[in-house]
C-alpha positions in Angstrom: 136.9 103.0 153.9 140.7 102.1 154.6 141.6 98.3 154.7 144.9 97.5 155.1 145.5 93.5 155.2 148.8 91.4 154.3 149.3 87.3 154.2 150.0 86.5 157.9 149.3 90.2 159.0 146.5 91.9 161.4 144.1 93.1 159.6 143.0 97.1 160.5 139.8 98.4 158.7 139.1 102.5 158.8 135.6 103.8 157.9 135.8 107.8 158.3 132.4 109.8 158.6 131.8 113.4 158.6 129.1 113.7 161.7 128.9 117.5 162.2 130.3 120.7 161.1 134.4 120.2 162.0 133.9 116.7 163.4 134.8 113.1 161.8 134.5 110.1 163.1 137.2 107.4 162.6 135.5 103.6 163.2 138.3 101.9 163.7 137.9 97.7 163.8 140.7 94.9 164.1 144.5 95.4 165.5 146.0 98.8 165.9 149.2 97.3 166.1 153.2 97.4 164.4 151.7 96.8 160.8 149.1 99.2 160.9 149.7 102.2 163.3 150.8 103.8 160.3 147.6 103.4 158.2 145.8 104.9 161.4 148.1 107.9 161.4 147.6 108.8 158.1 143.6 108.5 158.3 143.9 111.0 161.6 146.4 112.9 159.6 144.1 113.0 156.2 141.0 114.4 158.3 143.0 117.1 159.7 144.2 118.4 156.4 140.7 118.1 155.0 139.3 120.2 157.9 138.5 118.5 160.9 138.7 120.5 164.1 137.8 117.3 165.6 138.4 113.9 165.0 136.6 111.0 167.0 138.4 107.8 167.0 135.7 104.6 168.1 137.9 101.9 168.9 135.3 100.1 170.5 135.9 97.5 167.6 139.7 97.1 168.3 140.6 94.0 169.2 144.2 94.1 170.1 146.7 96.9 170.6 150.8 96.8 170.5 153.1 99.6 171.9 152.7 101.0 168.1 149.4 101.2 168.4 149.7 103.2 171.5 152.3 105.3 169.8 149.9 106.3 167.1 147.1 107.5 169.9 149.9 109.8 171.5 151.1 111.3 167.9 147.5 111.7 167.0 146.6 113.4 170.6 150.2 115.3 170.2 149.2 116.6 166.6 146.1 117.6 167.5 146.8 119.6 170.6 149.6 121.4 168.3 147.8 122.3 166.0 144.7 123.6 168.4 142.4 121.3 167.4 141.0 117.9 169.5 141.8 114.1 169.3 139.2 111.7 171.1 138.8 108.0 171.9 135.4 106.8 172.1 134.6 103.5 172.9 137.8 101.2 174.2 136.9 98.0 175.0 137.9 96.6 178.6 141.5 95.6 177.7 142.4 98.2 175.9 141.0 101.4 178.7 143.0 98.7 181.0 146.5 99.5 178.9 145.5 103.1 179.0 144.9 103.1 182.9 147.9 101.3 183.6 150.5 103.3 181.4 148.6 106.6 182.4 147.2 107.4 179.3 143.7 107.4 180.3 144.8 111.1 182.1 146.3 112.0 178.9 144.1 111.5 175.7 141.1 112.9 175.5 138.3 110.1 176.0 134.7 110.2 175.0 132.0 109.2 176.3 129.9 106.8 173.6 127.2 109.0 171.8 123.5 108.7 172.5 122.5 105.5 170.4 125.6 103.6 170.3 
């Protein structure tokens, strides 16, 4: 698990979890925001070099997201696609499947449907 916290900061915690053959799981809980897009790159980034064909990010415990947050979702999709392999959202909470509807995002990153039991 990832935790990346400073004094006056959002707070962005990362646990990663290999669920299959190829496929890891990013649960992704607090602000995916201008302080931490960064720390959520380089967890997408991390499970690609170790492997993954595809990485499952559940932001269904994100509770706010900036334009850098956004930015990171694109770059993570963009990296992915590149590199033949698949990015995924599962989960967004109301607010944040409304920022991807209204900047047309929701036609553009791959979104998943919530597993059986979540």
């Amino acid at each position: 698990m990832v935790e990346d916290q400073r004094q006056g900061e959002a707070t962005l915690t990362i646990a990663t979890a290999a669920v299959a053959d190829g496929v890891v799981v990013l649960t992704v809980t607090g602000a995916l925001d201008y302080h931490t897009a960064g720390r959520f790159g380089a967890a997408v980034q991390q499970a690609f070099e170790a492997g993954a064909a595809t990485v499952t990010a559940d932001v269904s415990a994100v509770g706010f997201t900036d334009s850098s947050g956004l930015a990171a979702l694109i770059r993570a999709h963009k990296a992915a696609h590149l590199a033949g392999r698949r990015f995924a959202l599962r989960g967004p909470d109301h607010n944040l499947r409304r920022i991807l509807t209204v900047t047309g995002l929701d036609t553009v990153l791959d979104i998943a449907e919530p597993s059986a039991g979540d």
